[in-house]
N, C-alpha and C positions, 0 to 999 in steps of 0.2 A: 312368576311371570315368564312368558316364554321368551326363549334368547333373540330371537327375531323382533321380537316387539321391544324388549330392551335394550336394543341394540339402538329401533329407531329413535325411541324416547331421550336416551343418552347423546347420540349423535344431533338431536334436531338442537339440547341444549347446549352443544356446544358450536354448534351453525350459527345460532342465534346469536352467540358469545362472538365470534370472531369471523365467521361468513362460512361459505363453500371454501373456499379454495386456500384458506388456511388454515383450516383442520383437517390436518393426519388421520389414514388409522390406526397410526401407534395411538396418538392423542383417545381415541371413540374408543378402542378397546382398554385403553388405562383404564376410563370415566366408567365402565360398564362393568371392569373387575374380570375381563375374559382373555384369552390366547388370539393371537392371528389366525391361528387356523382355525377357532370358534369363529369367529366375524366372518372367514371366507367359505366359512361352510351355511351362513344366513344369506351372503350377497358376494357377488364377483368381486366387484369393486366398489368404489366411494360412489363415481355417477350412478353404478346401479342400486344402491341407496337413497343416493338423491331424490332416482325420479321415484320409488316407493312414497317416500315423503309425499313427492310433490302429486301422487296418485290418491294418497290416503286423504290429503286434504281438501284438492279440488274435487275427488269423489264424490265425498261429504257435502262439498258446498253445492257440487250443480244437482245432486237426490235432492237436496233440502228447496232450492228454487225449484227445482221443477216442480215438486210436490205444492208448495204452494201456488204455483200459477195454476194448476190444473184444479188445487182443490179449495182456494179461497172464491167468497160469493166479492164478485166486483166492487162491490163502493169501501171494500179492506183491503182488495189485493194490492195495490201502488203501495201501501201504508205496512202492511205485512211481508212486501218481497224487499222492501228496503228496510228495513227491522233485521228480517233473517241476515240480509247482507253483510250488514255492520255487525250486527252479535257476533256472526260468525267471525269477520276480523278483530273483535277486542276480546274475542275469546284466546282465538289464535293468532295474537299481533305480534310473538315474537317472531313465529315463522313466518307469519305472513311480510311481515318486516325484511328479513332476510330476501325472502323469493322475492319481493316487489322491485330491490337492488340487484339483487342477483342477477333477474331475469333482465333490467334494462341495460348492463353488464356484458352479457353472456354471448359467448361465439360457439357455446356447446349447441350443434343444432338438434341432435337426440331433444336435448331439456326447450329449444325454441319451439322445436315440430310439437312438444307437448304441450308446452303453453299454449298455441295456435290450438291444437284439438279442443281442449277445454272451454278457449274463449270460445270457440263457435258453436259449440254446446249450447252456454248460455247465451249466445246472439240470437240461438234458436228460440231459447224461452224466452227471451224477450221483448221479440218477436210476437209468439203465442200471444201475450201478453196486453202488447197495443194491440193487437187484432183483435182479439177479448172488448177489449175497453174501448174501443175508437171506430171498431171498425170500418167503414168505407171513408168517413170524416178526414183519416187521417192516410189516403190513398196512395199520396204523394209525397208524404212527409216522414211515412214511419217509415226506413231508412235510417233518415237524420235523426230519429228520435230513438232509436235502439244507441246510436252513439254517443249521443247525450245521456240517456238513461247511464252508459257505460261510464261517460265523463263523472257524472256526478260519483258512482263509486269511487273511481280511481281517486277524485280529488278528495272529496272529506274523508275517505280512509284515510290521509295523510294524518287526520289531527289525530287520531290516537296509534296510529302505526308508528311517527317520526315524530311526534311532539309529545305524547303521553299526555295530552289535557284530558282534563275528567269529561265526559261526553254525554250528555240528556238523548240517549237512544230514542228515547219515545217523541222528546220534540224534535232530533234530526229527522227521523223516517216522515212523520208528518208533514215538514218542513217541504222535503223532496218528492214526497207526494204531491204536493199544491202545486211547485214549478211543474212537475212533469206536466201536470194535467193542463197547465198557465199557455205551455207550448205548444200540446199537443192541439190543444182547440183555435190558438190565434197563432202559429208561424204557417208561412204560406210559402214561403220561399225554400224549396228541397235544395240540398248540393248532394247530399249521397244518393244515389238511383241503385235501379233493382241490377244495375246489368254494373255497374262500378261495385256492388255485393260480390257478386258471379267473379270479375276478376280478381279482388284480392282473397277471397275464401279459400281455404284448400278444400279436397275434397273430403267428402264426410266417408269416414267407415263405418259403416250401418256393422253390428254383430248376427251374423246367422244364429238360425237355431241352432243348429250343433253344435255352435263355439259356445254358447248361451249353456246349453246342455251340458259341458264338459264344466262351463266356471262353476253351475250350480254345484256338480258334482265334488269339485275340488275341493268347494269352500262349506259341506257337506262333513268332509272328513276333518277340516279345521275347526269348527264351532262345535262346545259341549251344549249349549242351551239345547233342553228337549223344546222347546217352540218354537224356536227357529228351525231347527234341525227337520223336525215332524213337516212343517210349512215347506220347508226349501224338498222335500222329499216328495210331498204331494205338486209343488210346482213345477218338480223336475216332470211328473209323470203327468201332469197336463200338457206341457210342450210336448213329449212324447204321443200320447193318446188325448185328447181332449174327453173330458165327461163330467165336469164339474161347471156348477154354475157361475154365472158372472161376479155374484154375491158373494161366494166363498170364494174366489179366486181375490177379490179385492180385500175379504175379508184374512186368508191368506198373506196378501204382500203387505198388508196393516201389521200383522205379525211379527215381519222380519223388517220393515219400515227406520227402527229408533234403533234396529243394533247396528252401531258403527261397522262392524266386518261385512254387514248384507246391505248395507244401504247402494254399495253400486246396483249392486243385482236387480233390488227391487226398483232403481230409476231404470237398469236396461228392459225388464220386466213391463214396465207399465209403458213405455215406447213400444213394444213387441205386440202384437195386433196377435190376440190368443185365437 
């Protein structure tokens, strides 16, 4: 395993064990069997593991929504983006456990500012989402419906992130599909507006090609898989020159899609207008 990766996997379980801010990295370096100067040669400090963590996982989570908003057919997508939702958190509800505390906690604004990037990420695709499904119907109301779609995660993740009850995936996502749809066709009365969006949003940092161009590159030299590797090499050289069809470009970031080290890329990738 590489020391960098062992590092986060050891650290996340002892986060989990006892929080952020009461585990050492005397503590992460015992658990992991390595020197302090191994540890500070993977990461500066403890926040800047932190927010690794907190990068690997919201990564993972807003590639996987976005993927399905863009590529479920409508009368699945409600039912399949709150499926992936949940999995994701009973997959990872020890960390997700942690950051949910952590984060309502926290005076670190480095780990706030990132929280904030992420959630507007997915404000984005959820967004896409009702506009997908409601279009002009819900003119007025999708605003309020992006925060209630949000309410409903935050609150029933409670049951398996702070209660550990055993959880019927299939009948919650269903469940929260029906309200969604309940509100979005009969509430008439909006409180959130498009211009009360505009002030609390921070602003979004779109990635350039070039910086696009460099991650490909970096993360190039980090992955062995030849299929990822061959894909992320011919993707590099389409942002550079374009000559490849739409087919194989999609059929390309299909490719590097499931592996956890490329899945940011291919969500900045499929945002990115080839």
């Amino acid at each position: 395993m590489v020391k960098k990766q062992l590092i986060m996997e050891k650290s996340l379980e002892l986060f989990a064990e006892q929080g952020f801010e009461a585990t050492s990295v005397q503590q992460i370096t015992e658990r992991c069997g390595i020197s302090k100067g191994a540890f500070y040669l993977s990461f500066k400090s403890k926040d800047e593991l932190i927010i690794a963590l907190i990068d690997q996982f919201m990564m993972q989570s807003v590639s996987d929504i976005d993927y399905i908003v863009r590529n479920t057919k409508d009368d699945q997508l409600l039912y399949e983006f709150y499926f992936a939702i949940y999995q994701s958190f009973h997959k990872h509800s020890d960390f997700a456990k942690v950051l949910m505390k952590e984060f309502s906690q926290t005076l670190n604004k480095e780990l706030f500012s990132k929280m904030q990037y992420y959630d507007q990420l997915i404000e984005k695709n959820i967004l896409l989402m009702i506009e997908r499904l409601y279009g002009n119907s819900v003119k007025h109301t999708k605003y309020d419906l992006i925060y209630t779609i949000k309410g409903f995660m935050n609150t029933y993740a409670h049951l398996f992130v702070f209660y550990n009850v055993p959880v019927d995936l299939q009948l919650l996502a269903e469940s929260l599909a029906e309200k969604t749809n309940l509100l979005a066709r009969h509430a008439t009365i909006p409180f959130v507006s498009a211009e009360l969006i505009k002030m609390i949003q921070p602003i979004d940092e779109e990635v350039s090609k070039e910086q696009l161009i460099d991650l490909i590159g970096q993360k190039m030299e980090e992955i062995e898989e030849p299929i990822e590797k061959e894909s992320l090499i011919l993707l590099r050289q389409q942002l550079v020159e374009p000559s490849l069809s739409p087919a194989i470009v999609n059929g390309l970031l299909e490719n590097i899609r499931n592996n956890p080290d490329c899945k940011w890329i291919s969500y900045l990738l499929r945002r990115y207008a080839f």
